[in-house]
N, C-alpha and C positions, 0 to 999 in steps of 0.2 A: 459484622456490623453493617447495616442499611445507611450510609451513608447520606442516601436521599430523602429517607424520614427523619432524620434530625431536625430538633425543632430549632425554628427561626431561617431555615433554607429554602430558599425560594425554588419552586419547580419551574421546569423550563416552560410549562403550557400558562405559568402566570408572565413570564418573562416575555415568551412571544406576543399575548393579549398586552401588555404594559407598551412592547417595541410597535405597535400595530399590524404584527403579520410576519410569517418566518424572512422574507425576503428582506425588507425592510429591518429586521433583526440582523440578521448576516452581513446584510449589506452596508452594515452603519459599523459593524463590529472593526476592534480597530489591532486585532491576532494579526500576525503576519503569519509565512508559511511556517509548518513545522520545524522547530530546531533541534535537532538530535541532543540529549542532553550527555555531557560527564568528556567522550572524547574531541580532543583538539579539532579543527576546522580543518587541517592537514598534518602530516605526520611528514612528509615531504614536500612534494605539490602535486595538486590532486590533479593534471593533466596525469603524471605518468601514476601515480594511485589508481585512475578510470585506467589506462594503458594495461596494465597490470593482470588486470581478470581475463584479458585477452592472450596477450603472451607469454606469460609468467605464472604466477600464482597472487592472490591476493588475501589477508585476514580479514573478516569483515568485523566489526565489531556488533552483539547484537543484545549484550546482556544490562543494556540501559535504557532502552527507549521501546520494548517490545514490551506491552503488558498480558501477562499472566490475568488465566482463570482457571480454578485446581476444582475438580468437579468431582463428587466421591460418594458410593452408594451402588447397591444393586439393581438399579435403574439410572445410573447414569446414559448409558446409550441408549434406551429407547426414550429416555427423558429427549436425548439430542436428536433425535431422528424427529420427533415432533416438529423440531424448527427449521433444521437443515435440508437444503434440497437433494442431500447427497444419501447414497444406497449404503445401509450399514450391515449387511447382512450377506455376505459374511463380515464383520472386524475384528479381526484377530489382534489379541496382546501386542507390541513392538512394532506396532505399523502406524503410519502417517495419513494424514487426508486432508486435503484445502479443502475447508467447512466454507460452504455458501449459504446466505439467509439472507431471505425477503420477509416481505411487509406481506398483507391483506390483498393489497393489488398485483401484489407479481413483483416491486420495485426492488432494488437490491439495498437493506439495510447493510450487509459488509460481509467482509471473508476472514476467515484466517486459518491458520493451523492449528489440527486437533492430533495430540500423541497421545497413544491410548500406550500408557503406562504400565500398567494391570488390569487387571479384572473391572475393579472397582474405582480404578482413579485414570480421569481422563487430565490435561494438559491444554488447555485452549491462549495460544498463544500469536498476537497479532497487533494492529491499530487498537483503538479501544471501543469502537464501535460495535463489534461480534462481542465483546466482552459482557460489556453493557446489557444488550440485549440480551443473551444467557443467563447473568445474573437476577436478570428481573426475573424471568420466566422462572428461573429455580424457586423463587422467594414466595414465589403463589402457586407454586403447582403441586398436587398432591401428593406425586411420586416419591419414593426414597432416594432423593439425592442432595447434597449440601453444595453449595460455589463457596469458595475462599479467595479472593482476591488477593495477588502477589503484584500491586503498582507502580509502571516504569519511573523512574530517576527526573521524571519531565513535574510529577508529583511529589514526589518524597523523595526519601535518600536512605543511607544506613545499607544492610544485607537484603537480599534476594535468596528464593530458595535454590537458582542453579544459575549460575554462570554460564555465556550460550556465545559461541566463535563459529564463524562461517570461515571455511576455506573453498577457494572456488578458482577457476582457471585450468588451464592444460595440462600444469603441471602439481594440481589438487593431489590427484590419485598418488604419485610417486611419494612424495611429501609426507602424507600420511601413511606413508605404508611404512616409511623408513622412522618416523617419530614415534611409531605404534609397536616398535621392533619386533614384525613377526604376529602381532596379535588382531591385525585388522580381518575382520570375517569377510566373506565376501557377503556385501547390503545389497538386494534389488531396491530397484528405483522407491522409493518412499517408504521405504521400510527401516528399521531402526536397527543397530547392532551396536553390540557392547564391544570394548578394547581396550586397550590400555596406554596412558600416556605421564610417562614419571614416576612410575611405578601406582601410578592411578586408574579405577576403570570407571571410566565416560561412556555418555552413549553419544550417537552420532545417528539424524536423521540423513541419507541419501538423496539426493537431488540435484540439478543443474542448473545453473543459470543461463550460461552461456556455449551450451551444447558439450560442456565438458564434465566428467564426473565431478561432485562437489558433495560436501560434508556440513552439515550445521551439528558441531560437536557441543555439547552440553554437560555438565557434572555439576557438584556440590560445591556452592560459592567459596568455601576456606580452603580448596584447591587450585583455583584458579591461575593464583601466581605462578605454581610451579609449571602447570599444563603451558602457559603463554610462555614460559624461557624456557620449554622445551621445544614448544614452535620458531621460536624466534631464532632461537641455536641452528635446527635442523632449517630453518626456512632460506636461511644466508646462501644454501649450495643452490635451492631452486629460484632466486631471484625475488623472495614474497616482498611484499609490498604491505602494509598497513593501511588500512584504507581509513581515512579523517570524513568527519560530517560533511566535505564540500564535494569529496566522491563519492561519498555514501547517497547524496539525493540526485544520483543520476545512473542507480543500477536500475531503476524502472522502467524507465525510459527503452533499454535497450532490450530487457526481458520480456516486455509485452503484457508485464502485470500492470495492472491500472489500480495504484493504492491512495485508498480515504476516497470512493464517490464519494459525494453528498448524501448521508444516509434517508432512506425514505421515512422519515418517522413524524415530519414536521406537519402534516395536513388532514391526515384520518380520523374518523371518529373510532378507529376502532383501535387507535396508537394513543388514545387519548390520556386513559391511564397511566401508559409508559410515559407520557410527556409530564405527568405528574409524579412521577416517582424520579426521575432526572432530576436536579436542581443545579445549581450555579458552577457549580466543580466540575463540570462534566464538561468534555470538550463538545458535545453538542449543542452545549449552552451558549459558549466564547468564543467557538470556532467561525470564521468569518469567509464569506464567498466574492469572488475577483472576477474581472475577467472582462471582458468587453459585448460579451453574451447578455443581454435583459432581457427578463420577462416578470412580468407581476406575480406569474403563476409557479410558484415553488414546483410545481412538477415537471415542468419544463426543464428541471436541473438534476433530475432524477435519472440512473439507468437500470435496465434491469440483466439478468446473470445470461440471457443470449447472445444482445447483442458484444457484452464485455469478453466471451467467447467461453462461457462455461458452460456450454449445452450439454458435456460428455459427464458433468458433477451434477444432472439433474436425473433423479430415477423418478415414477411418474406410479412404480409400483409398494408406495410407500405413502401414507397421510402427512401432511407437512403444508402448515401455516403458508398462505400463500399458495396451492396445489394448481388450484383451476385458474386461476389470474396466470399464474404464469404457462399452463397449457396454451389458451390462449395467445398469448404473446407469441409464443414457440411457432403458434401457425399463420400467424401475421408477422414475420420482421420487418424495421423498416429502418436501422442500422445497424452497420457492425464495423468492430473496431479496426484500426488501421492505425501506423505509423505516417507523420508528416514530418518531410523533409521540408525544414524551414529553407528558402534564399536568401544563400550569405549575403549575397551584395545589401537586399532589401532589408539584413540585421544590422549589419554595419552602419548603411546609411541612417537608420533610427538611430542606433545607440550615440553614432556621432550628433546626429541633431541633438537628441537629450542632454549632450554634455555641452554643446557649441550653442542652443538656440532654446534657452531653458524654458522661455514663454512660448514657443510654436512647436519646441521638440518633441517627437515621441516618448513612450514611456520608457524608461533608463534600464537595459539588460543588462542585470548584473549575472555574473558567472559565477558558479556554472550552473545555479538554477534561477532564472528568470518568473521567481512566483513572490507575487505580494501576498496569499489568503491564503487560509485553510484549503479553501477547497475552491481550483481553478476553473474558470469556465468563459473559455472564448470562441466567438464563432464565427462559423468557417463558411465562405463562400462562393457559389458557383455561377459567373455570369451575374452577379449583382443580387444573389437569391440567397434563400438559405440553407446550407448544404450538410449541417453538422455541426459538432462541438467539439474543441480542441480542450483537452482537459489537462493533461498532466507532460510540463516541458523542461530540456535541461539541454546545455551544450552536451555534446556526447564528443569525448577527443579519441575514440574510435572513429566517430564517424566524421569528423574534422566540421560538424556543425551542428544546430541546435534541431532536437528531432522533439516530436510528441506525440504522446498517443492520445486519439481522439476517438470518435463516433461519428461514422458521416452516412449519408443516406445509401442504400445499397446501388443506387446506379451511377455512382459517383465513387466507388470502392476500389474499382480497379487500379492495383499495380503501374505505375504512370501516369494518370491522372492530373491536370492540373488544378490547384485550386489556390482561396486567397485566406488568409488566417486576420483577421482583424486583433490587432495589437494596440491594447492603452486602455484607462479606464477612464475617460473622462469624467467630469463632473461630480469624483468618487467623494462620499463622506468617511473616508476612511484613510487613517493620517499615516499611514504607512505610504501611501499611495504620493508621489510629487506631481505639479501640474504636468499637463502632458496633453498630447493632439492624437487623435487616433491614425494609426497607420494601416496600409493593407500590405502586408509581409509575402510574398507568394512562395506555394507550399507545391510537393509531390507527394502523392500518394506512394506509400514504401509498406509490403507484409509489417505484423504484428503478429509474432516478435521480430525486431530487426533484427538483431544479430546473428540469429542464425541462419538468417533466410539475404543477408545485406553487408552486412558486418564481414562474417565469417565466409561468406561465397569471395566477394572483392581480394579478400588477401591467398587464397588459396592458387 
């Protein structure tokens, strides 16, 4: 079903001409940050839950809020190579790939993960932004491929076609090996392998988050229960931890992925269609932008896949929407991403004014993710100038204070750096938001990804 052509649905390109302008849309929208839907806010407390991934082991929970797109046909992959920046040739059956896609101009519409299933059936699984965008383009393009949308629990509710657990931390690898009794293959890095758990066989994509082997295990939703009390049995000897929604939005932070930019889709004439085929359901519609960052200019809130640190997911010897915009870029940078270590003193003191000084105080940090909007954008300063954009922040109790990842100008990049984050949204029309005075927070420059370059150096 086309969702977007249903009649009496407003498209988003009527929505934006109605709100006077993407920005003025966003910026009036009154979404607060993403909430994970279906599991608890903690399972314990999300201090030693975030603690967890580090020393221990952790479950992540991932089969509620990730949306599904099932993509099937004898041109699914050269269908997706059309849109993605990424080299598909070779892709082999049972293997993984972080999908990148941009716009016309180079901008990054979104990422996510693609599992290539079989032959014929691919697995696009992530935010809902890469989804979206593949959907559309299936729906007009010539080729033999169909999308069938499987919609996270943030939408609907009821069954899923797989069930999907992350195990991750130092003590991942042991864990699964001893739950798998014997059957775990050995996986290279983003590749998929089958096993068994409960007398069940699951597939499990390979990857890390925190420099340690880690598993994103998957199977048929009416097995679930047994797979989780057979983790949960074996997980008692190695320490796991269950990780709740209020640890869950501060694994990015630390991994150096930057999830939900602002997708670029809001300005082009050549997005124009797409902006017609969206309608009110869509999170590009409702989703709403924060931060202490202004510009009139919607693109000024835009990033594209170099500076976010995806140069190695861009092949240049393949056609693909967006090709020469983003060559370009590639030979002009003029940021890249970084980690900012917020100053505790300069948090404390805000949050304490927010609670003690409600008319003068800064904006109110709540723990452990400090985001009003959709999609965050504050900015960062050098000597009273502009230095960057501070986008996606959370306490990290690894790192015993609040860290972010942002984009700042390359001669302001370095590793010890000082700089200043502007904190609060003044004047906001957006009622999530309480009154509030703007602060300047002072920041370090720290690698992206932290943990393994910050995190995991400090404790060793």
């Amino acid at each position: 079903m086309n969702i977007a052509s249903s009649t009496g649905l407003r498209s988003l390109e009527s929505i934006i001409n109605h709100a006077g302008g993407p920005v003025k849309l966003l910026r009036g929208s009154n979404i607060g940050p993403y909430t994970f839907p279906v599991i608890p806010a903690e399972f314990t407390n999300w201090r030693d839950e975030v603690r967890s991934w580090k020393d221990s082991v952790a479950l992540l929970e991932l089969s509620y809020h990730m949306t599904e797109l099932h993509l099937r046909g004898p041109d699914t992959v050269k269908f997706l190579s059309t849109l993605a920046t990424n080299k598909f040739d070779p892709y082999p059956v049972l293997r993984g790939k972080q999908l990148v896609l941009v716009g016309h101009d180079g901008y990054m519409i979104g990422d996510a993960i693609v599992f290539r299933e079989e032959e014929e059936f691919l697995r696009i699984v992530g935010a809902p932004f890469a989804s979206d965008w593949i959907q559309y383009n299936a729906e007009i393009t010539d080729m033999n491929v169909t999308a069938v949308r499987d919609d996270n629990f943030s939408v609907r509710s009821g069954t899923r076609d797989v069930f999907r657990l992350q195990i991750q931390g130092p003590n991942a690898l042991a864990l699964v090996r001893e739950v798998s009794k014997g059957t775990l293959p050995h996986i290279n890095f983003f590749n998929i392998g089958e096993f068994d758990i409960a007398g069940h066989t699951v597939r499990a994509l390979r990857h890390g988050m925190a420099g340690e082997p880690g598993f994103e295990i998957y199977g048929p939703w009416d097995i679930q229960q047994e797979v989780r009390a057979a983790l949960d049995e074996v997980g008692q000897k190695y320490g796991m931890r269950k990780i709740g929604a209020m640890a869950y939005s501060t694994t990015a932070q630390e991994s150096g992925w930057m999830p939900m930019p602002l997708p670029a889709i809001y300005h082009s004439p050549e997005m124009k269609p797409y902006r017609e085929w969206l309608n009110q359901y869509f999170l590009e519609s409702v989703g709403s932008l924060g931060g202490s960052f202004l510009s009139d200019n919607i693109e000024d809130y835009y990033v594209d896949p170099v500076e976010v640190g995806y140069r190695s997911l861009i092949d240049f010897d393949h056609d693909f929407i967006g090709k020469e915009a983003l060559r370009a870029r590639l030979a002009h940078p003029k940021r890249t991403k970084v980690t900012l270590e917020w100053n505790n003193d300069d948090v404390m003191a805000c949050m304490n004014s927010s609670l003690t000084d409600p008319n003068n105080g800064g904006m109110f940090m709540k723990m452990p993710n400090p985001m009003y909007a959709t999609f965050q954008s504050d900015a960062v300063m050098k000597g009273g100038k502009h230095a960057g954009i501070s986008q996606w922040l959370a306490f990290s109790a690894n790192a015993d204070r609040i860290i972010s990842l942002a984009l700042v100008e390359l001669e302001h990049a370095e590793p010890g750096t000082e700089l200043t984050v502007l904190w609060g949204e003044p004047n906001s029309r957006r009622l999530p938001v309480g009154k509030n005075q703007l602060r300047e927070i002072r920041a370090t420059v720290a690698p992206a990804p932290y943990f393994d370059k910050v995190i995991k150096t400090r404790n060793q």
